[in-house]
Every structure is written in C-alpha cells, then in structure tokens.
C-alpha positions as CSV (number, residue, x, y, z in Angstrom):
1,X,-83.4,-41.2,21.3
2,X,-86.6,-39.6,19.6
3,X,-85.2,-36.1,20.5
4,X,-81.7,-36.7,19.4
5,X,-82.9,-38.0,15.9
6,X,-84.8,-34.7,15.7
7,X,-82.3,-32.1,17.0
8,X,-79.8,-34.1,14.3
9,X,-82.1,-33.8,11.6
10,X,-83.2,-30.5,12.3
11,X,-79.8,-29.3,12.1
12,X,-79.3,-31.4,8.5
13,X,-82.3,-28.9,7.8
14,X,-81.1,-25.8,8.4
15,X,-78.3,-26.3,6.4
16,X,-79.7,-27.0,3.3
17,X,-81.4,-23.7,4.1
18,X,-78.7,-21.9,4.9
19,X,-75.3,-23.3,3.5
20,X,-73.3,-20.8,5.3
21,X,-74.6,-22.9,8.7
22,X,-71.8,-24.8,9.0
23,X,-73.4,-28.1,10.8
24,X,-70.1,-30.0,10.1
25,X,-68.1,-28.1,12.3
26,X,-70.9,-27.4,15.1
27,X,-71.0,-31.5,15.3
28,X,-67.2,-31.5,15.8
29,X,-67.3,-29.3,18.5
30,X,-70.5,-30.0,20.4
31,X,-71.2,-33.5,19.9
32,X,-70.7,-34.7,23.0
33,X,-73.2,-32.5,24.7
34,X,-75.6,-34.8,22.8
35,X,-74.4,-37.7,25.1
36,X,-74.8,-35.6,27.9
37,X,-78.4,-34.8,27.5
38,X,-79.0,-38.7,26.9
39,X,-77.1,-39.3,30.4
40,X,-79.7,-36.9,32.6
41,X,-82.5,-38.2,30.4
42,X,-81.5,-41.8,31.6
43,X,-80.8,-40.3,35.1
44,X,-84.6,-38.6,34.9
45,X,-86.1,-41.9,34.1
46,X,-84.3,-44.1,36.8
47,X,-85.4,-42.1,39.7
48,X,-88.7,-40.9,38.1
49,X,-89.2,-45.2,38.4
50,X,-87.8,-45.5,41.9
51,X,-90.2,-42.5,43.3
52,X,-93.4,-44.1,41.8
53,X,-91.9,-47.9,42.6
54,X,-92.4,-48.8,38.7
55,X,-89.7,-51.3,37.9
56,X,-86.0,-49.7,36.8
57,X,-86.5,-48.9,33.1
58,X,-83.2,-51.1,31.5
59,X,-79.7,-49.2,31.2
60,X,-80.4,-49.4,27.6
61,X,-82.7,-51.0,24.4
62,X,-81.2,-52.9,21.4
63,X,-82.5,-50.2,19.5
64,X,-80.8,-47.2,22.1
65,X,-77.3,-49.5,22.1
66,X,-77.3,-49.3,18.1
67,X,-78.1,-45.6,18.4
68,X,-75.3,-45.2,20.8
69,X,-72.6,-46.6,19.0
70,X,-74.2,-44.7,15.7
71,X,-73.8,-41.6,17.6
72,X,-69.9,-42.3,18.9
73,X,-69.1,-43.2,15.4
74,X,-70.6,-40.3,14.1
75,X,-68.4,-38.5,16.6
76,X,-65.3,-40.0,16.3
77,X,-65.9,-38.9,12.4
78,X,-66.2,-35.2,13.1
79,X,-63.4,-35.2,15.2
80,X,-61.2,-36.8,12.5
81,X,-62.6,-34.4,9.9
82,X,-61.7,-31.4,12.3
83,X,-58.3,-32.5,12.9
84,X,-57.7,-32.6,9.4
85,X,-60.1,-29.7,8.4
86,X,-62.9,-31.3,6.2
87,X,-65.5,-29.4,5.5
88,X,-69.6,-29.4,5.7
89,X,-69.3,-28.5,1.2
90,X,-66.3,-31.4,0.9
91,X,-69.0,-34.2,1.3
92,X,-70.4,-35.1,-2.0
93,X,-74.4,-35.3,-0.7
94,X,-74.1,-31.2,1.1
95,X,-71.9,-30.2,-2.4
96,X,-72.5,-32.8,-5.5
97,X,-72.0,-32.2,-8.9
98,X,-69.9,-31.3,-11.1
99,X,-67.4,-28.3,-10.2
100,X,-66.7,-25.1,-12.8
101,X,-63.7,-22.9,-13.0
102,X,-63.6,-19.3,-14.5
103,X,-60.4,-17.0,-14.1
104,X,-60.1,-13.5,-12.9
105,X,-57.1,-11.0,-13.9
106,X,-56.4,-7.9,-11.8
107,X,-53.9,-5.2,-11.9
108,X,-52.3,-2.5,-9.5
109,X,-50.1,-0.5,-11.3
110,X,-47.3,1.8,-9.9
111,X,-46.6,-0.1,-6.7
112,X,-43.4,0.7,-4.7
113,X,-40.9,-1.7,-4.8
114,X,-40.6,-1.9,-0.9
115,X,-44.5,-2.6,-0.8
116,X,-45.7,-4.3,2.0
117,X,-48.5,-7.0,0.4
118,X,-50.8,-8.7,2.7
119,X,-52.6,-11.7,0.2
120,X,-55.7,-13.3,1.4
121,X,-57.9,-16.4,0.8
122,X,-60.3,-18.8,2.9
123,X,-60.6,-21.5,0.7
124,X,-58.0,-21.8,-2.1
125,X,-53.9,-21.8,-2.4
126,X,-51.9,-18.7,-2.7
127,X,-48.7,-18.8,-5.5
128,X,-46.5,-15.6,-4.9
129,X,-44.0,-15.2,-7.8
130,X,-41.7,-12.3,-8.2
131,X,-41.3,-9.6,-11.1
132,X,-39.2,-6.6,-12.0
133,X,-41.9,-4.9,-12.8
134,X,-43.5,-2.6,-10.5
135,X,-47.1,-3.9,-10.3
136,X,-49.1,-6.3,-8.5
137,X,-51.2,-8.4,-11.0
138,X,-53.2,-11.3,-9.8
139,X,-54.2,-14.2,-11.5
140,X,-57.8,-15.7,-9.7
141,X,-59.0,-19.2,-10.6
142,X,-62.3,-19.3,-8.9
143,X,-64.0,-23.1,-8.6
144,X,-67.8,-23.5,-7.8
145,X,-69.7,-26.9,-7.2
146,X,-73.1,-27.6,-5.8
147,X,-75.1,-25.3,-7.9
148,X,-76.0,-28.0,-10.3
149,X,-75.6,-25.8,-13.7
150,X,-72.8,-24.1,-15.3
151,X,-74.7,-21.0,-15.7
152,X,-75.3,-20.9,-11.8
153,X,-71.7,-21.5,-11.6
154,X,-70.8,-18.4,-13.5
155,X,-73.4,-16.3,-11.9
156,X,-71.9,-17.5,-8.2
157,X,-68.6,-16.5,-9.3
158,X,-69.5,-13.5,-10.9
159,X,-70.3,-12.9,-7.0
160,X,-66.7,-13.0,-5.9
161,X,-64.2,-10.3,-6.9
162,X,-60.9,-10.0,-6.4
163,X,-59.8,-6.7,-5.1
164,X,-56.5,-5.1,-4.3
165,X,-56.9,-2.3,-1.8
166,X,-54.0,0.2,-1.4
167,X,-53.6,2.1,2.3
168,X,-49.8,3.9,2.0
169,X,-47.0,1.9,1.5
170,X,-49.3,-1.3,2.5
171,X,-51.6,-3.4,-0.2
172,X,-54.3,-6.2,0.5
173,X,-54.9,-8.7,-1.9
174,X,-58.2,-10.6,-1.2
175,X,-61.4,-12.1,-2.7
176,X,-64.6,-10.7,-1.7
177,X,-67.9,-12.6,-2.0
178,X,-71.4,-9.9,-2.0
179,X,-73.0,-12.8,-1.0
180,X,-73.4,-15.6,1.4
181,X,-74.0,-19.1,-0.1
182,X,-72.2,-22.0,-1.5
183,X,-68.5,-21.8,-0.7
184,X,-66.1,-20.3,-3.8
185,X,-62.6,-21.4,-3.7
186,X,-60.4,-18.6,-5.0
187,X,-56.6,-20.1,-6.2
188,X,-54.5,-16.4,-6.5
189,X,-51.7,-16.7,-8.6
190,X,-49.8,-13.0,-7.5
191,X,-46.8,-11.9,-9.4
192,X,-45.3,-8.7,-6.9
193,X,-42.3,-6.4,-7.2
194,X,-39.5,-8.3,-5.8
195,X,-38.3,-6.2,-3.1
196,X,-41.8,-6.5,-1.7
197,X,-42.5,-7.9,1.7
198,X,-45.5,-10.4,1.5
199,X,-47.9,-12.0,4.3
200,X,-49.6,-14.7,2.7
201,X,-52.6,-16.2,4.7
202,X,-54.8,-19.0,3.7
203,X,-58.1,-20.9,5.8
204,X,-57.5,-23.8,4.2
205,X,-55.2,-23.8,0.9
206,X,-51.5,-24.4,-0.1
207,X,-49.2,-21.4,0.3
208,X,-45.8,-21.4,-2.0
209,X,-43.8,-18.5,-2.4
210,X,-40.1,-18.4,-4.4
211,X,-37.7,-16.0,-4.6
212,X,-38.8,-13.0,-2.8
213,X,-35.9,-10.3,-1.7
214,X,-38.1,-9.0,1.1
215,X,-39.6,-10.5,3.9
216,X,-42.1,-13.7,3.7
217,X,-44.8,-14.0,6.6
218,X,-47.2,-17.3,6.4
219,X,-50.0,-18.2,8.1
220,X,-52.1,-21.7,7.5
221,X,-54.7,-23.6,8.8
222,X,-54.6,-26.4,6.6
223,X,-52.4,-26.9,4.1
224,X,-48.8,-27.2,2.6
225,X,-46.0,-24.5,2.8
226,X,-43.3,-24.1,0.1
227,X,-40.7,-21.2,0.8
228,X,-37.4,-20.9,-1.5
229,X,-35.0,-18.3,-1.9
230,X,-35.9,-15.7,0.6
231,X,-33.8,-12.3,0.7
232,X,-35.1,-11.4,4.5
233,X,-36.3,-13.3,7.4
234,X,-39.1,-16.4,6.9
235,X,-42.1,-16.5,9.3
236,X,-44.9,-19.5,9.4
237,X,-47.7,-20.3,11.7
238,X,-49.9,-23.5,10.8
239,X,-52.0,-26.1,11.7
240,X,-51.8,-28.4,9.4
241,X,-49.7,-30.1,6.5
242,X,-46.0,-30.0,5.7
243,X,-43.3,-27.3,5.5
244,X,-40.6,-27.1,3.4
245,X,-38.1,-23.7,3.3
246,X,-34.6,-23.4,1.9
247,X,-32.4,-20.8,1.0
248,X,-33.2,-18.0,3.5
249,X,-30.9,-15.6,4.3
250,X,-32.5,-13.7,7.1
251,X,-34.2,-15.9,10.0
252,X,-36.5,-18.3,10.0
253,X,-39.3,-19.4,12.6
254,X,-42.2,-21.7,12.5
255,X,-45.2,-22.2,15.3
256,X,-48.2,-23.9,15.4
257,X,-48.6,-28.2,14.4
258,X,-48.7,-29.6,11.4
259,X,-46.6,-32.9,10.0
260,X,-43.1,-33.0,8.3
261,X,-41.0,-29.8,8.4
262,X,-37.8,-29.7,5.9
263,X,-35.7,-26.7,6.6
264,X,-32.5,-26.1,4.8
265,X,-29.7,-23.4,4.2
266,X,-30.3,-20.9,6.3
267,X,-28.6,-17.4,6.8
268,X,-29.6,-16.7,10.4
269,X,-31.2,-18.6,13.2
270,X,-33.9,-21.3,12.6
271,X,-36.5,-21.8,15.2
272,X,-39.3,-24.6,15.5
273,X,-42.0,-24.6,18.0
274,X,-45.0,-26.9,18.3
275,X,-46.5,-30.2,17.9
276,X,-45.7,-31.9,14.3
277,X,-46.7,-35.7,13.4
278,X,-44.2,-36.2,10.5
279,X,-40.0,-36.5,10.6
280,X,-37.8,-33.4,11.4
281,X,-35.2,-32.1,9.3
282,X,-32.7,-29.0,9.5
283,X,-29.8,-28.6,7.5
284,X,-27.1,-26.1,7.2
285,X,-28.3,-23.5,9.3
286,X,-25.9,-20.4,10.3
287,X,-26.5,-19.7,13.5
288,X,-28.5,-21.5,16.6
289,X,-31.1,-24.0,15.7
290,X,-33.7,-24.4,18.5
291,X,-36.7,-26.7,18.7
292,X,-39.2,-26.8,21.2
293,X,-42.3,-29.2,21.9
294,X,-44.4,-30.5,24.7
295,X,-41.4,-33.7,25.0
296,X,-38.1,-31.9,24.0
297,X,-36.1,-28.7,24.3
298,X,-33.8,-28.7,22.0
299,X,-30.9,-26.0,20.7
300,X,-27.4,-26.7,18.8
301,X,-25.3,-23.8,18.0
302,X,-24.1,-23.4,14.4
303,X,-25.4,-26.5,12.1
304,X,-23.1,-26.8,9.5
305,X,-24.6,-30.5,9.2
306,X,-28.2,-31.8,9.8
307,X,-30.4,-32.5,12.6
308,X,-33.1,-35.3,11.8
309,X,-35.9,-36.3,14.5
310,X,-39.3,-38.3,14.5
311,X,-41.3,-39.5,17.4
312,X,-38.7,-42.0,18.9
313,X,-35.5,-40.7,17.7
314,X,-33.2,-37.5,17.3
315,X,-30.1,-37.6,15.1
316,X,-27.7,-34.6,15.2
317,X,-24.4,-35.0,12.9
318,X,-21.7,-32.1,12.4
319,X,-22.7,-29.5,14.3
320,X,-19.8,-27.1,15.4
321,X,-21.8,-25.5,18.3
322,X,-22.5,-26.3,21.5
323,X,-25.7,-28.1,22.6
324,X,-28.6,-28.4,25.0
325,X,-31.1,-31.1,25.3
326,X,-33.8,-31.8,27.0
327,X,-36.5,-34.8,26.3
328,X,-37.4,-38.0,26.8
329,X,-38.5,-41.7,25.4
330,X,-35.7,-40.9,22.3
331,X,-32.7,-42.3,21.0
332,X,-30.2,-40.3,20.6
333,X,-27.2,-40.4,18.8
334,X,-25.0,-37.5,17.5
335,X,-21.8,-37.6,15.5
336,X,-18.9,-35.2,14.8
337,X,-20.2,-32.8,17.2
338,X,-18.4,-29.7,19.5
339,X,-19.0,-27.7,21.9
340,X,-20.6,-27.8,25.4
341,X,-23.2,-30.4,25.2
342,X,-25.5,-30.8,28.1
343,X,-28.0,-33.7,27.6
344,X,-31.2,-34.8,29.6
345,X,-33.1,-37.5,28.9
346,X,-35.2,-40.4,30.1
347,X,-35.6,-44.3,28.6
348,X,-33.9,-43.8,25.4
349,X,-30.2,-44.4,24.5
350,X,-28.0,-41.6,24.2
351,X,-24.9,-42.1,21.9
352,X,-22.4,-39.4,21.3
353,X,-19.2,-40.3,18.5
354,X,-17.0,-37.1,18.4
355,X,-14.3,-37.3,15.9
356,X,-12.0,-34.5,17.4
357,X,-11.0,-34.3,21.4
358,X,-13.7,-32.5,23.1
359,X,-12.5,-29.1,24.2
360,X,-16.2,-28.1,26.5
361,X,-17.7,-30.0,28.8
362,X,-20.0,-33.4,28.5
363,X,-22.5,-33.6,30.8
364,X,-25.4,-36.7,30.0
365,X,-28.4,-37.3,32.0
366,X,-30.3,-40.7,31.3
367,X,-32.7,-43.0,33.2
368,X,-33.6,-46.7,32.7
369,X,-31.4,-46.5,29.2
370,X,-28.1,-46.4,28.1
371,X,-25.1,-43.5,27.5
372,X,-21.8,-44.7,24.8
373,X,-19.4,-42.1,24.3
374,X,-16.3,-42.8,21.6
375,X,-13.8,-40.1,22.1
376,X,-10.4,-40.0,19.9
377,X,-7.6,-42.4,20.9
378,X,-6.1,-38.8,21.6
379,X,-8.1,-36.9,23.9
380,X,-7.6,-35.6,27.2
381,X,-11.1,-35.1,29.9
382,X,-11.2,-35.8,33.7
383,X,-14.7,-38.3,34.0
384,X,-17.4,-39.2,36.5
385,X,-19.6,-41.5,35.6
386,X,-22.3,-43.5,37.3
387,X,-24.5,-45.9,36.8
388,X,-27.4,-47.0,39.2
389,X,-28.2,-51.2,38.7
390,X,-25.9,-51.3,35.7
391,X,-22.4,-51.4,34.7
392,X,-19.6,-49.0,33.3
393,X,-17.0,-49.9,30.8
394,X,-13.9,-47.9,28.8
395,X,-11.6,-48.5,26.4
396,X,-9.6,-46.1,28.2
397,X,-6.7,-47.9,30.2
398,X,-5.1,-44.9,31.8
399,X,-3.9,-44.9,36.0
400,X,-5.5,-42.4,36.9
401,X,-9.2,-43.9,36.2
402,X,-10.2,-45.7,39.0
403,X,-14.1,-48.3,38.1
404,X,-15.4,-49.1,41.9
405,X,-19.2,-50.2,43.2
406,X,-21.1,-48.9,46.2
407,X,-24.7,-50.5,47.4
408,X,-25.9,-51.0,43.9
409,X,-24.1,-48.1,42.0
410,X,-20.9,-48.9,39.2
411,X,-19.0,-45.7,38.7
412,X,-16.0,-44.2,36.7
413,X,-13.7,-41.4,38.3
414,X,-10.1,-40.2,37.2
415,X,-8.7,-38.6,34.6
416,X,-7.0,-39.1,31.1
417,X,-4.1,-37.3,29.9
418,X,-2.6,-33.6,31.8
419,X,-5.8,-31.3,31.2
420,X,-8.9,-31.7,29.7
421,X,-12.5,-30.9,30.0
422,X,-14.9,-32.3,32.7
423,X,-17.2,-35.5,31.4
424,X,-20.1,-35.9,33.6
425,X,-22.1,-39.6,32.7
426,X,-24.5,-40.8,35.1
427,X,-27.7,-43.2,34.4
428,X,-29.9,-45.9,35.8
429,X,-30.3,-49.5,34.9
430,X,-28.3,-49.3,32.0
431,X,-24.6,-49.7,30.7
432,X,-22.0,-46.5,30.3
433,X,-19.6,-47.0,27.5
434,X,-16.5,-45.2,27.1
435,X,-15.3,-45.7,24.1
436,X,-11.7,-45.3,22.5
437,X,-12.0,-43.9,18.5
438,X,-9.3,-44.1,16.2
C-alpha cells in the first residue's frame, strides 16, 4: 500500500512538472496493473509466511480494504472519464483559474474553387461556412486557463499560430503551438470557396459544416457533428457525441460509436456502422439504407419514409424497397412496407402492417416471441407458417388453408386467392397472427 501511494503520487508530480504528461489518461489505461502488483505482493507475503512457519499475514487490513476500494473507485473514475474523453487540464485543481480568449484572423488569397481543404484542431470546434469568394480566411478564438494571469495567457497564445499551408490543389488549415505546456483550445471559424472539398478533423471539439457544394469528410473523437446542405457525398468517423446530417445529395456514411444519429434527405445511399448509445433515425433516403452493429444487420431499399431504432426496438414505416434483417432482443414493427422482406430475429415481436398486397416474398424468423402479419382484405400469397409450443391464427377464411398440430408444433399451409407470393412464418413459443386489413 506504501508503494502504491508513492508510485500515485509520484506520477501527480510529474505532471505538475511536465503538463504535457498526461497522468489522466495513463490511469485510465493502466490502472489495473496497480491491482496486479498488489495481488503478487500479497502472494509474496503468504508464502514468504508459510516457508518461515510465521502465522498467514490476514487477506487484508482495515486500512488496505479502504485503500482498495479508494483505488477501484479511482478506477472506475478514469474509465468513465475516458469513455467520455475528460481530460488531465478539465479538472479544476491540474487547470484552475480563470480562462482568457484572444482571436486570430488569417487569410489565403487566390484559392481554386475546387480546393481540396484539410482543417485541423486537437482541442476546439471547427465551423466551416461557405463564400463566393475565392479565399480561405479563418477566424481562430484561442482559450487559455491555468496560467493564473491574463498576461501569461496572452503570452501562451501568442505561442499558437494558425497557419494555412498550400501543397497544389490541396490546403491544411491547422494551429501550431512552438511550445509544449498548458493545453490551448483553438475554435476555427473557416469561411472556404464553395466548390471546395473539406476534411474537417477535431480531437476533441464540435464539427458543423453547412452548405458546402463539394465533398464533406469528418472525423471526431469527441464531440457533436452538424452537416446540412451538402452538394457531394458526406463522410463521418467518431467516437463520441451525436450526428445530425440533412440534405445531402451525394452519399452518406458514418463509422465509429457515438450516441444519437439523425439523418435525413438524402440523394444517394446512407450507410451506418458501429456502436451508438442514443435513438436511430433515417428519413427520406434515395437509395438503400444499411445499418450495421454488433446485434443487427440491417438494409431497406429506397426510404421514402423513416426508419427509427433504439436499444429494444426498430420501427420501419413506408419504405418501397425490399428489406433484410438480421438481429435480435427487438421489437419490430414495420408499416406500409414492399418488397422482399426477409426477417431474422430472436425474443422480440415482429409485426409487419402492409397496406397494399404484397407482390415479393415474406419470409420471418423469430424465437421465444411473436410474428402478426395484416395483409389487405385483397391480397393473394400461398403460406407456411409454424409455430413451435404456441399457436397460429388468421383472419383469412379461405379452403385452401389448412391449421393442423404435430408433437407440439401449430402450423398454417394453403393458399389464398389464384397466385401470389410465397409467406414463410415460423417461430417458437409464441403466437402467429394473420391478419385480414381493410
């Protein structure tokens, strides 16, 4: 316990020194090596007392149980604040005070309209705005705490310059700091030509860009996205914070985790892969929507409607293209849908209303949950359905559909109307309903 109190405070030290050290993040990754070295310690010491016959020291002191929770605490901290990227300077005892701001301007003149701008920052939010006019001006808003003095403040900003580096047809947009010390958050405020294609990159900042003619590329690892009004395709890797994008008239793709995504009113294809905490929403989307996670694979053809999902449930409603689903533990329900639609899933509900005769094929997979299917008073399909320890009912009165059991199973087999397509239903311990709409 002695030695962990001195490693801990020796690395509290060496930050002070050295403020670029960043102890915060070197506890949130190697913390529990701490409780390793405690274990063999412990180990030493019970067979260091068995070899000399002293009695078996105790598993632990009042003092070393207090320390322990202290120390798995203190971990459980860390981790939160590296999920949700806090920093060593965020604390107010390693960055107090007051903090200062001073602004920046900076011009590149006679920049080609098809430009491609790459715009940096670590720590501070990027603001892309378009112009007609063929320049790149940027607007910096630098903010320094910790240095106790406004004067010191000015001198560390002074420190940081904005530069704007030209190489061709490309540009870079970036702070640069001549020295190591306190963190300086840079805000860049960057009015470009609008034809330009812009790759906006931030450590830990809000991005928002809005009305751009060329193409947008993101990349976050903490903080908020805002894209509107984009002329060419939309690309976004995070790891943190929300999404919202509208009015793209290209493609759009997003990667990474994060928490709610809002995507509407897109031109092309629309494409979500990753882990994300927060609700799901797509809407009015051109082409194929596809959304893929650990749980649930996921693509509808053209989305003239919206697609909605959380954690526990998936809602899909006027979609004119054909679907595939794969997942598990949701409810799903879709409305006013077409198409193929192929479902797999495992205890939740799956509920399909279609409001015109389907003219593809139905195919639902479930297990230890239910499937309810309204079709239109007027539609035509040839069924099998099954369901393992539950039951099967229809609304659906025709002479050809024959309901029978078998060791445990209740199934539905026939055929409505002259032609239609094939609906395959099967679950276990659950109910099939085959509904008749209006």
């Amino acid at each position: 316990s002695g030695l962990l109190l001195i490693l801990i405070g020796l690395l509290l030290l060496a930050h002070q020194f050295r403020p670029e050290f960043r102890v915060w993040q070197l506890f949130a990754t190697y913390w529990p090596v701490l409780l390793i070295i405690w274990g063999l310690s412990k180990m030493f010491d019970y067979f260091a007392a068995r070899r000399t016959g002293d009695p078996t020291p105790p598993a632990f002191t009042g003092g070393e149980f207090f320390l322990l929770l202290l120390l798995l605490c203190f971990g459980v901290v860390t981790y939160i604040g590296d999920r949700i990227k806090i920093d060593d300077e965020d604390w107010p005892f390693w960055n107090a005070g007051p903090r200062y701001s001073f602004s920046e301007e900076t011009i590149q003149k006679g920049v080609k309209p098809a430009a491609s701008i790459l715009i940096t920052t670590d720590y501070g939010d990027i603001t892309v705005l378009p112009e007609d006019s063929p320049d790149i001006r940027v607007v910096a808003m630098k903010s320094v705490g910790g240095v106790g003095s406004e004067s010191k403040a000015k001198e560390r900003a002074a420190e940081v310059k904005v530069e704007v580096r030209e190489e061709g047809n490309n540009y870079t947009v970036r702070p640069v700091d001549s020295k190591s010390g306190r963190r300086v958050s840079v805000d860049l405020e960057v009015h470009v030509p609008k034809q330009a294609g812009v790759d906006a990159r931030s450590g830990r900042g809000n991005i928002k860009i809005n009305g751009l003619a060329g193409s947008v590329t993101v990349d976050t690892k903490h903080g908020d996205v805002y894209v509107r009004d984009a002329g060419r395709d939309v690309q976004v890797e995070m790891r943190g914070g929300n999404l919202q994008v509208s009015g793209v008239k290209g493609n759009f793709r997003v990667t990474g985790r994060g928490n709610d995504i809002d995507v509407s009113d897109v031109g092309g294809a629309a494409s979500i892969e990753g882990e994300y905490n927060g609700p799901i929403r797509v809407k009015n989307v051109a082409s194929s929507t596809h959304f893929l996670s650990q749980r649930t694979d996921l693509t509808i053809g053209a989305l003239p409607g919206r697609m909605e999902m959380d954690s526990g449930d998936l809602r899909v409603y006027d979609a004119s293209g054909s679907i595939a689903l794969s997942t598990s533990h949701k409810d799903i329900r879709m409305d006013n849908v077409g198409g193929r639609i192929r479902i797999d899933n495992k205890k939740g509900d799956v509920e399909l209303n279609l409001k015109t005769a389907p003219k593809d094929e139905i195919e639902v997979n479930n297990e230890s949950a239910r499937i309810d299917v309204t079709l239109p008073s007027n539609a035509t399909f040839e069924i099998q359905a099954s369901s393992r320890n539950g039951e099967i009912d229809t609304g659906f009165d025709d002479a050809a559909l024959k309901k029978s059991e078998e060791s445990g199973t209740a199934k539905l087999e026939g055929k409505v109307g002259a032609r239609g397509p094939q609906i395959r239903l099967k679950t276990t311990y659950g109910t099939v309903s085959v509904r008749k709409g209006p």
